[in-house]
LUMSEKE-450945 format. One record per atom (N, C-alpha, C, O): atom name; x, y, z. Coordinates in steps of 0.001 Angstrom, whole numbers, padded with zeros to 6 digits. Example, Ala and Ser with C-alpha at 12.3 -4.5 7.8 and 13.67 -1.06 7.14 Angstrom:
+----+---------+---------+---------+
! at !    east !   north !      up !
+----+---------+---------+---------+
!  N !  013190 ! -005690 !  007800 !
! CA !  012300 ! -004500 !  007800 !
!  C !  013200 ! -003300 !  007800 !
!  O !  014236 ! -003319 !  008465 !
!  N !  012850 ! -002250 !  007080 !
! CA !  013670 ! -001060 !  007140 !
!  C !  012900 !  000030 !  007870 !
!  O !  013409 !  001138 !  008039 !
+----+---------+---------+---------+
***
This chain:
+----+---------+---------+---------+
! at !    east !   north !      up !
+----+---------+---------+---------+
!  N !  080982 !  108834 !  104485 !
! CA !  081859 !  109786 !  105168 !
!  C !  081040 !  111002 !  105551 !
!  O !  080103 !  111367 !  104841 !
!  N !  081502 !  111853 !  107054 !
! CA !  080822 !  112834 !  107289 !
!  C !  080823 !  113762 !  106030 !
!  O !  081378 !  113490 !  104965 !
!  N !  080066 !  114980 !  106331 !
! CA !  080594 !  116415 !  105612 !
!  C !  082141 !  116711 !  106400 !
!  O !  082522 !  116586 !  107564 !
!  N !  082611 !  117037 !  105485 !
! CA !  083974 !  118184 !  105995 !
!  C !  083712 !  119159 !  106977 !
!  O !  082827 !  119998 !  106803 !
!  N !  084431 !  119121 !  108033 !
! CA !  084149 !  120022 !  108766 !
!  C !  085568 !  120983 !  109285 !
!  O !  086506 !  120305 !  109707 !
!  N !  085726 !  122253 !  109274 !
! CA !  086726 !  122904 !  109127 !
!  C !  087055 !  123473 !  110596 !
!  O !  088120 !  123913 !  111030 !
!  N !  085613 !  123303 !  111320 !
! CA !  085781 !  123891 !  112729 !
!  C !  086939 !  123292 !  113883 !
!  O !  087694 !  123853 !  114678 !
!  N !  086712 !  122122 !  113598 !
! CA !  087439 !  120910 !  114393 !
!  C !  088704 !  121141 !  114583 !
!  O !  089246 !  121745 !  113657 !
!  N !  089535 !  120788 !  115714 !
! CA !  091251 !  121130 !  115853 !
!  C !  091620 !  119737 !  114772 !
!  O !  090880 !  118754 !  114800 !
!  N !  092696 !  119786 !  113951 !
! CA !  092900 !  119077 !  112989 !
!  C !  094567 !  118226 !  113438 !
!  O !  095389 !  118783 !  114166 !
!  N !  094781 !  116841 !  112835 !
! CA !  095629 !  116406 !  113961 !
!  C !  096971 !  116904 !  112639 !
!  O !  096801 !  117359 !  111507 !
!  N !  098036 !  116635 !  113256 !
! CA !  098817 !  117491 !  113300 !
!  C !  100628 !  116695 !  112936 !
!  O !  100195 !  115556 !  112764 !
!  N !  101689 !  116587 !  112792 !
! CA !  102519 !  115795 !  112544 !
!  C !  103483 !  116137 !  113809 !
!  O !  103872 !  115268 !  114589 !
!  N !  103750 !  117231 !  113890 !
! CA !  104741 !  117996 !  114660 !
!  C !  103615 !  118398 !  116350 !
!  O !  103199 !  119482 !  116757 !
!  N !  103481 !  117232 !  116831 !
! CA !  102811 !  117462 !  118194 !
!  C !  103401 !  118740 !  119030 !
!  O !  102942 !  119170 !  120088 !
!  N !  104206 !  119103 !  118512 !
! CA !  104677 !  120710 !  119488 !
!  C !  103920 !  122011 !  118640 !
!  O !  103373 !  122988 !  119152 !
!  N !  104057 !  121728 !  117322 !
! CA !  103595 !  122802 !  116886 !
!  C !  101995 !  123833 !  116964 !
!  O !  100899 !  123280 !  116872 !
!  N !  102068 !  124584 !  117052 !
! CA !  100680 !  125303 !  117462 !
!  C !  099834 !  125292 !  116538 !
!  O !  100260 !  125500 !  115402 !
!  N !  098428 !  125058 !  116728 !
! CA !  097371 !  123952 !  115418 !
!  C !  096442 !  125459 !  115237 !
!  O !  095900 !  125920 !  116241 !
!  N !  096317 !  126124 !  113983 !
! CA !  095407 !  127589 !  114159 !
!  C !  094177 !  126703 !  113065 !
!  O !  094268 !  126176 !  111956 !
!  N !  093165 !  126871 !  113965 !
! CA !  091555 !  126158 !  112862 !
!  C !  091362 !  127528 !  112051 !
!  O !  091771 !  128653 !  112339 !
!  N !  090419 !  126978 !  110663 !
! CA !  090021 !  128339 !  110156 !
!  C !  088959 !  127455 !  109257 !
!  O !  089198 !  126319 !  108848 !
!  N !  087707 !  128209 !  109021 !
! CA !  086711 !  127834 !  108192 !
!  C !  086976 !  128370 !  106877 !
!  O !  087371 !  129502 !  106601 !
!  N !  086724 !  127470 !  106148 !
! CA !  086607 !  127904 !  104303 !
!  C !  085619 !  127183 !  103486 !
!  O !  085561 !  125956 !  103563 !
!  N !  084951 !  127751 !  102823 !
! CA !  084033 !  126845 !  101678 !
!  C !  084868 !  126445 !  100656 !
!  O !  085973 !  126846 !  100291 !
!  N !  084079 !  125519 !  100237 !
! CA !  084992 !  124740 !  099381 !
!  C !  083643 !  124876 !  098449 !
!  O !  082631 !  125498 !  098771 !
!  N !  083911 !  123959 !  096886 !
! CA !  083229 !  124293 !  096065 !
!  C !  082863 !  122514 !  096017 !
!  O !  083625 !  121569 !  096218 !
!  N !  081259 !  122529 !  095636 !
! CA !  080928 !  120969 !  095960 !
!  C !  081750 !  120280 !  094814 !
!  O !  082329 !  119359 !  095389 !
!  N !  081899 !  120269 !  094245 !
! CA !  083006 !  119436 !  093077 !
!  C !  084271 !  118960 !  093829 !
!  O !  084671 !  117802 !  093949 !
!  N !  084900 !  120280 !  094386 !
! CA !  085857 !  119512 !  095239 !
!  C !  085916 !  118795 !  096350 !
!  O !  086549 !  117765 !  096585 !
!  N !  085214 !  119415 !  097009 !
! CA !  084636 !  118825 !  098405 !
!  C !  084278 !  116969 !  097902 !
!  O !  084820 !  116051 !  098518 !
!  N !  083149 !  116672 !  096532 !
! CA !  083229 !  115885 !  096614 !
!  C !  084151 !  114483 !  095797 !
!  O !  083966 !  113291 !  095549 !
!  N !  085262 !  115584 !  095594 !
! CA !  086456 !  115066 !  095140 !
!  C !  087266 !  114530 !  096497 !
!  O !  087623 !  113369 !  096697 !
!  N !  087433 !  115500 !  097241 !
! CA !  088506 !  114660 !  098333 !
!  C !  087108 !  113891 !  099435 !
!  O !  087494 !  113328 !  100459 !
!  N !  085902 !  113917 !  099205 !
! CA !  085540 !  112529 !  099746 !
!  C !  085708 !  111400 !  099307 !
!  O !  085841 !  110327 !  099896 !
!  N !  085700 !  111697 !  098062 !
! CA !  086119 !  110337 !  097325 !
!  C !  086975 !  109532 !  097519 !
!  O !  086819 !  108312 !  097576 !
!  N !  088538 !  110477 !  097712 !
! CA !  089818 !  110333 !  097429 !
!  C !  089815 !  109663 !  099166 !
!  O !  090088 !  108475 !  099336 !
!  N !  089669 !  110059 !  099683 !
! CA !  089738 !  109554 !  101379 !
!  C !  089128 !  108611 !  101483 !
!  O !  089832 !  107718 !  101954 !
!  N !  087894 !  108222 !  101240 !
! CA !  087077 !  106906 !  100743 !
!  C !  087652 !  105638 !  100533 !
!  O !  087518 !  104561 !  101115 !
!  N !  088638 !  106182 !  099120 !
! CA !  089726 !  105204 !  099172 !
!  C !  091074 !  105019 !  099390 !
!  O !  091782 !  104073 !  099043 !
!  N !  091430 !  106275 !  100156 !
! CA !  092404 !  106254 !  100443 !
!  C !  092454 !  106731 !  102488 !
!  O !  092446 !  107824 !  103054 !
!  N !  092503 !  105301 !  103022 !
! CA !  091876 !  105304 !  104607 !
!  C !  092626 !  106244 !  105219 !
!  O !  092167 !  106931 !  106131 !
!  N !  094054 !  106382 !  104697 !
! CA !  095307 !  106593 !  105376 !
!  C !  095622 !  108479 !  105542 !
!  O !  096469 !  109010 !  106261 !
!  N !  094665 !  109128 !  104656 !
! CA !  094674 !  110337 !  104106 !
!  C !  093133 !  110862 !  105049 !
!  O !  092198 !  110066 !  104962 !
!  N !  092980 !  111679 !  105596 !
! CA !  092004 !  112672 !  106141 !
!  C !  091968 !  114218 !  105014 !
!  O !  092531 !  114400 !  103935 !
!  N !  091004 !  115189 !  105878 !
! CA !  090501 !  116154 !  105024 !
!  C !  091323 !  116953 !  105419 !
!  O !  091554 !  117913 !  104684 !
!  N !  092113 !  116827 !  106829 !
! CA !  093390 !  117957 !  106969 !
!  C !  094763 !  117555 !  106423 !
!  O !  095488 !  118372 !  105856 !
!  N !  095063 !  116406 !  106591 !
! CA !  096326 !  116189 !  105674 !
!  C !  096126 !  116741 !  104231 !
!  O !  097124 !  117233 !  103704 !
!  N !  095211 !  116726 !  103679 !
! CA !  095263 !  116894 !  102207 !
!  C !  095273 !  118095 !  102317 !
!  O !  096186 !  118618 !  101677 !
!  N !  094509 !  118910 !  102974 !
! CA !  094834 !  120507 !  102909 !
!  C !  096333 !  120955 !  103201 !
!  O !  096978 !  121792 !  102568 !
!  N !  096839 !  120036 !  104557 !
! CA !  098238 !  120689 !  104806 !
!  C !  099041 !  120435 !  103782 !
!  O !  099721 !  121358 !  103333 !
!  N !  099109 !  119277 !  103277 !
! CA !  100167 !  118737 !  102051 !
!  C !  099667 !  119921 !  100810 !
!  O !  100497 !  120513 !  100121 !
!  N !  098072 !  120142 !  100676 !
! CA !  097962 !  120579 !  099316 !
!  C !  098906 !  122601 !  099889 !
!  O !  099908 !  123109 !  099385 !
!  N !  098290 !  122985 !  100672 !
! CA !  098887 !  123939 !  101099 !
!  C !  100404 !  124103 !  100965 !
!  O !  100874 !  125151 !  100521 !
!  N !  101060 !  123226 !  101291 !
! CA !  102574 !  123181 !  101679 !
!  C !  102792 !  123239 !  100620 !
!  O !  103482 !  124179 !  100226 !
!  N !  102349 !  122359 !  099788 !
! CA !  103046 !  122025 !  098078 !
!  C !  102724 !  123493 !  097473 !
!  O !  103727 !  124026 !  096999 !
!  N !  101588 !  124226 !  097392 !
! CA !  102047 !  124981 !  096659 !
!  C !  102656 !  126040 !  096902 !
!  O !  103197 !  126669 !  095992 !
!  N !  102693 !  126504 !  098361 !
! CA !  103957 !  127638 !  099090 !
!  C !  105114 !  126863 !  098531 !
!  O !  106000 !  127582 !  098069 !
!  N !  105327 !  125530 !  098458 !
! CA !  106921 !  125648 !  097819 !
!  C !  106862 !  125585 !  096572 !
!  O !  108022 !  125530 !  096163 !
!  N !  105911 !  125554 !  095459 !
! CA !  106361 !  125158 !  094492 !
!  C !  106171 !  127264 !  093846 !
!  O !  106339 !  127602 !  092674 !
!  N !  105836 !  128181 !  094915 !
! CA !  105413 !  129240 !  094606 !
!  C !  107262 !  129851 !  095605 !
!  O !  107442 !  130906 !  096212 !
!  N !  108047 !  128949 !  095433 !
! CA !  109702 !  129887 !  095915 !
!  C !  109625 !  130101 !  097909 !
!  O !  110468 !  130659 !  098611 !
!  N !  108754 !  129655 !  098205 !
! CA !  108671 !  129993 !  100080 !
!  C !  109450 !  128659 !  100608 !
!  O !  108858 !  127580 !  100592 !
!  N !  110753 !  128759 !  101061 !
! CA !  111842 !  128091 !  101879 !
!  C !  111771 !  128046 !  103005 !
!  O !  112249 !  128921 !  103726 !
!  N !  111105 !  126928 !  103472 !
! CA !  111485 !  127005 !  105149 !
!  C !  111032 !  125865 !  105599 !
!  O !  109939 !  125331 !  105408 !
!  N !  112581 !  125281 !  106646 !
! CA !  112531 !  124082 !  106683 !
!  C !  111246 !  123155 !  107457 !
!  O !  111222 !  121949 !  107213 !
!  N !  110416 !  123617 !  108188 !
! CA !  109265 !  123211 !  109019 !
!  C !  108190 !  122917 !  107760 !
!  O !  107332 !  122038 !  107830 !
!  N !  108372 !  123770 !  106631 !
! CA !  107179 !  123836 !  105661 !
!  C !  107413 !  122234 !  104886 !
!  O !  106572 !  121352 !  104710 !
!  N !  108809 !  122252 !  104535 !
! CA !  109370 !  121198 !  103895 !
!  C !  108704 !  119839 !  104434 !
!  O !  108100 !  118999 !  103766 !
!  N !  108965 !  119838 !  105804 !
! CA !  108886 !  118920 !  106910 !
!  C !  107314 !  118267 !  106533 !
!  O !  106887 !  117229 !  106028 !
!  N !  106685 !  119653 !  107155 !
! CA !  105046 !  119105 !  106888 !
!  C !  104326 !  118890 !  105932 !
!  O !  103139 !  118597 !  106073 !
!  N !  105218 !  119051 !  104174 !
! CA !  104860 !  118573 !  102907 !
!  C !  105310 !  117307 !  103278 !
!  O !  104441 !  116558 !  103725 !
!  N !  106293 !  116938 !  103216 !
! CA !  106799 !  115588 !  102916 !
!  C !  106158 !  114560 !  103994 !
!  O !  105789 !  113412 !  103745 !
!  N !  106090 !  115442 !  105664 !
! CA !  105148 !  114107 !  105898 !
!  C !  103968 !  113710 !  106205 !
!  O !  103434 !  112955 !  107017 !
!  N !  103533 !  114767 !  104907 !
! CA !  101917 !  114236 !  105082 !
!  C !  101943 !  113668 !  103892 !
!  O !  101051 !  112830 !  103762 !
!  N !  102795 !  113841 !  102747 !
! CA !  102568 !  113035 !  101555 !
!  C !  103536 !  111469 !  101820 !
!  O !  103431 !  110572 !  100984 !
!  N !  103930 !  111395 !  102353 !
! CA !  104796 !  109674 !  102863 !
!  C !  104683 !  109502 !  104293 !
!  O !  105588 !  108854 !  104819 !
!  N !  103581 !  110034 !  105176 !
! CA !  103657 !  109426 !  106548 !
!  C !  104311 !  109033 !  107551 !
!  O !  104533 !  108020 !  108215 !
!  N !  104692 !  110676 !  107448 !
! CA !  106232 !  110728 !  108106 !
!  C !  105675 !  111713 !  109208 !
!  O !  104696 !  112457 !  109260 !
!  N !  106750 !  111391 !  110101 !
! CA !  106264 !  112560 !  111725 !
!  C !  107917 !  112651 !  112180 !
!  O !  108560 !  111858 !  112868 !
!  N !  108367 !  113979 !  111499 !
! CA !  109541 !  114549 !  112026 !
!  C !  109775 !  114485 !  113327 !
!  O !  108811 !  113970 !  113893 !
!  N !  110629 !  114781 !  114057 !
! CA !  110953 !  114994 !  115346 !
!  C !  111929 !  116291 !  115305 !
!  O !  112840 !  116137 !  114491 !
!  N !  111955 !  117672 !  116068 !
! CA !  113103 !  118227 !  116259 !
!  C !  114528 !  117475 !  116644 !
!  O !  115554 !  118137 !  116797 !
+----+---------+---------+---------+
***
């Protein structure tokens, strides 16, 4: 698998919604944790896991809102809402 790359427009569930890139280091432990995890898991990329890991913890930190909901749940069951 490549390196992670953060620059890249990242694909997205909600094709209307507006996609904002942003660079971050990651720490090599993790980094080479979710290569792993993608390795064997084909179905999962390096932006789903950020959006799902992101989403999950804005909700599990009390932040309500139904778009957030949307893009936890379907990046963790492979789901693509529709308005």
């Amino acid at each position: 698998m490549q390196e992670l790359n953060y620059d890249e427009n990242s694909k997205i569930l909600n094709h209307n919604a507006e996609v904002i890139s942003f660079k971050c280091e990651l720490q090599e432990n993790l980094q080479k944790a979710m290569k792993e995890f993608v390795e064997e898991h084909p179905n999962w990329d390096q932006y789903r896991i950020l959006q799902a890991a992101i989403a999950g913890f804005l909700m599990q930190k009390g932040f309500q809102n139904r778009d957030l909901t949307r893009l936890y749940i379907g990046n963790m069951f492979s789901m693509n809402f529709k308005d």
